[in-house]
Structure formats: C-alpha cells, structure tokens
N, C-alpha and C positions, 0 to 999 in steps of 0.2 A: 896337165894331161900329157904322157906320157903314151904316144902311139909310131910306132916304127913302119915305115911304107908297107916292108910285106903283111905287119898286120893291119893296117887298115886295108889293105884292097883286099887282104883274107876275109877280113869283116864287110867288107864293101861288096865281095863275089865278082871282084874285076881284078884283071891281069895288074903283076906289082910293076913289073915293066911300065906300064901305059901309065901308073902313076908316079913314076920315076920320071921318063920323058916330060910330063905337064911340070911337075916340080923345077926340071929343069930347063924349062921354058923351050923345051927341042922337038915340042908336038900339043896339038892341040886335046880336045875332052870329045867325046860325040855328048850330046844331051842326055842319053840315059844311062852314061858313064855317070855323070855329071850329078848327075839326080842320085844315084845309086850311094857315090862317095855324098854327097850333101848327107844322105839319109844316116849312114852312119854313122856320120862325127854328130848330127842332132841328137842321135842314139845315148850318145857316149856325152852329151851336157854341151854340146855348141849352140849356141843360137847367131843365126845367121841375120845381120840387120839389114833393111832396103836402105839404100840411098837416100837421105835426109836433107840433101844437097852440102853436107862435104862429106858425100864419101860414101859408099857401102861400106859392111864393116864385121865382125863378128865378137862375141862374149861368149866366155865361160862360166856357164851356170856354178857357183859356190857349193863348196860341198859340203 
C-alpha cells in the first residue's frame, strides 16, 4: 500500500502536519485523531491486531 502523509490525513479529515509531527515522534495523537487515522488505513485493507502478548501489530489484508 502506497499512501503519502498528505493523502492519508486527506483521507483521514485531519491536519497533514499533525501526522508528520506523530511520524516523527515530535508530538503526540489526541484520541479522535487517533481513531479517525485507525479508521482509514482499516478503510484502505489494514487490520490492526491487539496485543497477543508479543506485541500489537498490524496486517495487510491480500489483494
């Protein structure tokens, strides 16, 4: 998957900035940032896995 900051926070409806700074570890998320980017990478074939105890983690669904 091929997605560039400005377009996922395009897709996302959140500032590209704010996902620039979390990227580079220089600001944190609010939660419905947070939820908003989750929502569209699930959009777009991520699945985001719980902690299984090593690890959170995510997958790309096969196209």
């Amino acid at each position: 998957m091929k997605i560039g900051v400005r377009e996922l926070a395009d897709i996302a409806g959140v500032n590209a900035g704010t996902v620039n700074r979390y990227e580079t570890e220089k600001g944190g998320l609010q939660a419905e940032t947070r939820d908003k980017l989750q929502a569209a990478l699930e959009a777009r074939g991520v699945t985001f896995l719980a902690d299984d105890g090593e690890g959170a983690g995510v997958r790309l669904r096969r196209s």
